[in-house]
C-alpha positions as CSV (number, residue, x, y, z in Angstrom):
1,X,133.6,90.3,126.8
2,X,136.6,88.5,125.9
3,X,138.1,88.7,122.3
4,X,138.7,85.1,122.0
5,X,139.7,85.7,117.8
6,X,143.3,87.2,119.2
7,X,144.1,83.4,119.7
8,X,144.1,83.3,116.4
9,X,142.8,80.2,114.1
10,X,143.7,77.0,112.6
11,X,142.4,74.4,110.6
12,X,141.1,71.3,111.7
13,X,140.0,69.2,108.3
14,X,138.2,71.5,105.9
15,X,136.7,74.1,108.5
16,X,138.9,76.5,110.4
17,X,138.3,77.1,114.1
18,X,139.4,79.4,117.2
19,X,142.7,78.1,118.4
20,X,141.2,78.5,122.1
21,X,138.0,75.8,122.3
22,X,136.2,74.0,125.0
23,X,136.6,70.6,126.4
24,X,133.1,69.3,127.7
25,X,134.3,66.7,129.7
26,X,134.1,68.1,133.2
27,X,130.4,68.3,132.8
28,X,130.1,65.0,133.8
29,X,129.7,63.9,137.2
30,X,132.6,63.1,139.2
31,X,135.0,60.6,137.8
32,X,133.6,61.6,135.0
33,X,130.4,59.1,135.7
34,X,127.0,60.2,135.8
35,X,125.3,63.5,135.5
36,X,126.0,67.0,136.7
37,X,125.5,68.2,140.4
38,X,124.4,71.6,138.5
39,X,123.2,70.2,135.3
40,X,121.7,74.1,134.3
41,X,125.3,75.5,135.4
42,X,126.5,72.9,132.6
43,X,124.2,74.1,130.1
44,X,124.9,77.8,130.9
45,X,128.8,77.1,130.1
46,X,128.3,75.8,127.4
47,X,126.4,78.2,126.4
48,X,128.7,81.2,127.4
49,X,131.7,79.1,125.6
50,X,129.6,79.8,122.2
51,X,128.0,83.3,123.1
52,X,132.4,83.9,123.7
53,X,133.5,82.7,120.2
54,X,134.2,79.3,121.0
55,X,133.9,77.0,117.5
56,X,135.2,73.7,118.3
57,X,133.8,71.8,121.2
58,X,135.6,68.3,122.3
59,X,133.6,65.9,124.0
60,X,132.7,62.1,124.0
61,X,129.7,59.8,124.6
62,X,132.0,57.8,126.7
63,X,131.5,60.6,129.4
64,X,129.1,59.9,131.9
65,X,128.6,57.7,129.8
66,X,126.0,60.0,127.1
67,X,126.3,62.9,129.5
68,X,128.0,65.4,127.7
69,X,126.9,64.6,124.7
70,X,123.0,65.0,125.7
71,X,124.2,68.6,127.6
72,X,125.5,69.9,124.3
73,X,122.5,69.2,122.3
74,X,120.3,70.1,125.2
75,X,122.3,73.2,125.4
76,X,123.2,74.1,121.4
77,X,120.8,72.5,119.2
78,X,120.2,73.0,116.5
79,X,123.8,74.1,116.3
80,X,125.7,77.3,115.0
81,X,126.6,76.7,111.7
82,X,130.2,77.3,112.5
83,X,130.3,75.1,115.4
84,X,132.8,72.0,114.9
85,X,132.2,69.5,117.4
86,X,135.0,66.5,117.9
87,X,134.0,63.1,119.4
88,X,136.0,60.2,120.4
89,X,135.4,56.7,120.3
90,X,137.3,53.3,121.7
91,X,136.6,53.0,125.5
92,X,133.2,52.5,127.1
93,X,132.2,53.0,130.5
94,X,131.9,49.9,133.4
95,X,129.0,50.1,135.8
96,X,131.4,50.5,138.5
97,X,133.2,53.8,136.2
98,X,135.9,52.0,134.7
99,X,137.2,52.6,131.4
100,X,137.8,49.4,129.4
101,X,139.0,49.4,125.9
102,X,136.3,49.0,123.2
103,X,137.6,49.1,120.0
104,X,135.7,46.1,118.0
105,X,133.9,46.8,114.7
106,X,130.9,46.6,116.5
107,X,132.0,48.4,119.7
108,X,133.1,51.3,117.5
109,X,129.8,50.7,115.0
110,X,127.6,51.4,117.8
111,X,129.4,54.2,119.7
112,X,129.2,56.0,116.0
113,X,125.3,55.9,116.2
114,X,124.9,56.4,119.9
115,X,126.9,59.8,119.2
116,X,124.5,60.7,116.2
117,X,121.6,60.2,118.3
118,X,123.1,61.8,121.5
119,X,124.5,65.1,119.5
120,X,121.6,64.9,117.0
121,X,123.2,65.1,114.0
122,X,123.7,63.0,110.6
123,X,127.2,63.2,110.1
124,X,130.0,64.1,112.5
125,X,132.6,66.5,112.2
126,X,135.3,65.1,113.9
127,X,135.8,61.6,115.2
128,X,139.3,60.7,117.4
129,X,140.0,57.2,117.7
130,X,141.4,56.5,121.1
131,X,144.7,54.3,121.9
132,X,144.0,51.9,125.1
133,X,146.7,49.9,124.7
134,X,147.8,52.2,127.5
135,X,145.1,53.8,129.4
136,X,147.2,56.5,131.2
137,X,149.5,57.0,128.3
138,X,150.2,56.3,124.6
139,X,151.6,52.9,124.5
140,X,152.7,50.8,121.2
141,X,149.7,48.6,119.5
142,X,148.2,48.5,116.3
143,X,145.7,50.6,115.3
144,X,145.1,49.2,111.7
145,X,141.6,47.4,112.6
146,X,140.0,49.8,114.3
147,X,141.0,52.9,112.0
148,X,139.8,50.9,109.1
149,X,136.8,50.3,110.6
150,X,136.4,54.3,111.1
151,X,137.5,55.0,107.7
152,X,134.7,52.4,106.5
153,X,132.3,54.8,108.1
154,X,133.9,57.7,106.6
155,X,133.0,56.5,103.2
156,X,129.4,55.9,104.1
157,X,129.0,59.5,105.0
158,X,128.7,59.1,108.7
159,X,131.7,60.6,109.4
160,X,133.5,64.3,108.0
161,X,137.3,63.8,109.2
162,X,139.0,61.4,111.6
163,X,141.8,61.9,114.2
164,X,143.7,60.1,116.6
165,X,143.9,60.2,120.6
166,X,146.4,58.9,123.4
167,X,149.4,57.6,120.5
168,X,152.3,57.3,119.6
169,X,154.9,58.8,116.5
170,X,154.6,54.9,115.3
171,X,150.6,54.5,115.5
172,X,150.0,58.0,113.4
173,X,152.5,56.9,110.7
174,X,149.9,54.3,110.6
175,X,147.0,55.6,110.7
176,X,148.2,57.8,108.0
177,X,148.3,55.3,105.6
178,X,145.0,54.2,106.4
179,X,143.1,57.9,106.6
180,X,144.0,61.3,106.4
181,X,144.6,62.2,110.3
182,X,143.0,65.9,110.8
183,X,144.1,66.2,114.2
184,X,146.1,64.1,117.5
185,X,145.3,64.5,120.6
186,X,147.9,63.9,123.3
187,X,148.4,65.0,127.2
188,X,150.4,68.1,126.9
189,X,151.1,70.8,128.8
190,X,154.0,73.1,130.3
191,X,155.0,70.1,132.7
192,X,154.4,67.3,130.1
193,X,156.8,67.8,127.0
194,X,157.1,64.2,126.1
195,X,155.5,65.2,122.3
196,X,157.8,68.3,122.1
197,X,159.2,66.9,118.5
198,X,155.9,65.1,117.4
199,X,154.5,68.9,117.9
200,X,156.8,70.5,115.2
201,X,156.9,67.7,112.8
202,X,152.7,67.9,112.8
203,X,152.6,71.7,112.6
204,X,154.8,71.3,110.1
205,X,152.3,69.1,108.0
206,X,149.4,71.3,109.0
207,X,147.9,68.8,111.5
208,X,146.1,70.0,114.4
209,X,147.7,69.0,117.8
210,X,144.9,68.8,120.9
211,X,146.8,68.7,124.2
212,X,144.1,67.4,126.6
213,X,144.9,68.4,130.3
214,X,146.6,71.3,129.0
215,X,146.0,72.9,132.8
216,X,147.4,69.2,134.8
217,X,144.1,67.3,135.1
218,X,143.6,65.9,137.7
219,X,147.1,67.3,138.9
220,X,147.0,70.7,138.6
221,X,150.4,72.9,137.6
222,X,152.3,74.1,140.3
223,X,155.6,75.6,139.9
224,X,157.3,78.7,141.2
225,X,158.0,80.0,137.5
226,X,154.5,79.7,136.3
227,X,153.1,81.2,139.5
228,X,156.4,84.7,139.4
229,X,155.1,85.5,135.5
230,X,151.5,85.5,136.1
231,X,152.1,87.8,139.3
232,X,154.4,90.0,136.7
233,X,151.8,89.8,134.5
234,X,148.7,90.4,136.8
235,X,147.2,87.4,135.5
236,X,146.6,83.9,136.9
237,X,148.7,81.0,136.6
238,X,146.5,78.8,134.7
239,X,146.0,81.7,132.3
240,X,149.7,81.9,131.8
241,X,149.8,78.1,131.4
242,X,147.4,78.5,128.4
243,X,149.0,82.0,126.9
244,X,152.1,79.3,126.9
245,X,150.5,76.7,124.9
246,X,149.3,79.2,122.4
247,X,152.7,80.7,121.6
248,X,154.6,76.8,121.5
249,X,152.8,76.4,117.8
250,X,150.2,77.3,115.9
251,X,149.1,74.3,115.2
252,X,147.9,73.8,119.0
253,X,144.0,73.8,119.5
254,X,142.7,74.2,123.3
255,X,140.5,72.4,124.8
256,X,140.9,73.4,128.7
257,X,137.2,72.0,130.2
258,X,135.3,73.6,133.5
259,X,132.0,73.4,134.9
260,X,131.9,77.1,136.0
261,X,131.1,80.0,134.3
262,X,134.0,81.8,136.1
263,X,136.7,79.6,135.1
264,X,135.4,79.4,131.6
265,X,135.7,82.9,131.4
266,X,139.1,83.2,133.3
267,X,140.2,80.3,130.7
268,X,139.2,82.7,127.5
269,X,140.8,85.5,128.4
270,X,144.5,83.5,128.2
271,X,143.5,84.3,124.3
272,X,144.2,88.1,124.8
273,X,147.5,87.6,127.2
274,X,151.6,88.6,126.0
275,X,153.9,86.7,127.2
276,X,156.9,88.5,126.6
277,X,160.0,86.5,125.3
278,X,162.1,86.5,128.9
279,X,158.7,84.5,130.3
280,X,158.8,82.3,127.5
281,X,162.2,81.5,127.8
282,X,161.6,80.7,131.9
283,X,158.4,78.8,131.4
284,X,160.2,76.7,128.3
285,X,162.7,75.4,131.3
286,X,159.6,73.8,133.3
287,X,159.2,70.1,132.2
288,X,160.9,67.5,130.0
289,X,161.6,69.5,126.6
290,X,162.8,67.5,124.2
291,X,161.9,63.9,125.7
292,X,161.6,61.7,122.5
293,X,157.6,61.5,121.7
């Protein structure tokens, strides 16, 4: 089996967790909407994730909507005690699958609860407030209401640490002054360097940094660089991809997602892969380093 501990480990609030996690939200159905096509597959990954070493799930009751949340307890509960799970909140789910902004006291009141009840637990470890002033993209807006609300929460015990999702340098000076901010998670990824500089000044603070579609998305990676290192180093690109990620900061926490036991277990072992520094330098040239975040 994989050693998943040589990714090494940072902290994320109070606990400390594997630097190479799991995102559950490709246990949904497609679009993200409804339930699995394989709903035992789902529960076998996610149980092979934990069986692997993996200590920090992401996931949201947004997807399906409920879905993954009901998998993971299905799958994991009662829950290892040195599992961290990390929820998001401020979208809900249309009937037709859209994703509309939700981010009213009682919007974000009631998506609390329904993720108690879903996860079954009393508290949560990790909640991420999601920017939808731009749905494909950070995009300026004030987060004050709705982080207050969170931190409201907080201090009745129904919440461990908060984070922030989808924003910009602006919004988490913000939200800082409102909460301590565990953890932001952005899009990142070899092609996507927009948060280059936000990167460094959070690992610099000892702030977790999620990149979500750290392997593309919905758009996978594809570039002649990425694909001439993995064949150098007998592994695959997406593997490379991750490797990358690991060595940009320490401060990065991985979340790549899968609904196959295969990938999950190709995704891993990007925890015990070199890169030596002549691929670091070629990958680093792939993207936008050093866009303004």
């Amino acid at each position: 089996m994989v050693d998943t501990s040589k990714a090494g480990t940072f902290s994320l609030g109070k606990r400390s967790v594997n630097r190479l996690g799991y995102g559950a939200m490709q246990l949904a159905g497609p679009g993200v909407f409804g339930p699995p096509k394989d709903r035992d597959g789902a529960l076998a990954v996610l149980r092979e994730a934990v069986a692997a070493g993996v200590d920090h799930i992401d996931t949201s009751d947004f997807y399906g909507p409920h879905v993954t949340n009901q998998l993971i307890r299905e799958a994991l509960h009662p829950y290892p005690e040195d599992l961290v799970i990390v929820t998001k909140l401020g979208a809900r789910r249309g009937e037709d699958s859209s994703w509309n902004p939700a981010f009213s006291a009682e919007d974000l009141t009631r998506a609390i609860h329904d993720n108690l009840r879903n996860l079954g637990v009393d508290v949560l470890d990790v909640v991420n407030l999601r920017s939808m002033f731009g749905i494909h993209g950070p995009a300026e807006g004030s987060i004050e209401a709705p982080l207050t609300v969170l931190a409201d929460l907080q201090r009745q015990g129904l919440i461990r640490h908060i984070g922030l999702s989808n924003v910009t340098a602006k919004q988490i000076t913000e939200g800082r002054a409102i909460a301590e901010i565990v953890c932001v998670q952005n899009q990142y990824n070899l092609a996507h360097r927009e948060d280059d500089h936000l990167i460094d000044q959070l690992d610099a603070e000892g702030i977790a940094y999620v990149p979500f579609f750290p392997l593309g998305g919905f758009t996978p990676l594809q570039s002649n660089e990425l694909s001439d290192v993995a064949t150098r180093l007998g592994a695959t690109p997406m593997q490379v991809a991750l490797a990358w990620l690991l060595r940009r900061a320490g401060n990065i926490l991985l979340i790549p997602g899968t609904s196959s036991i295969g990938h999950l277990r190709e995704n891993l072992a990007a925890a015990e892969l070199e890169l030596p520094q002549d691929a670091m330098a070629g990958l680093d040239k792939i993207g936008t380093k050093g866009a303004a975040a």
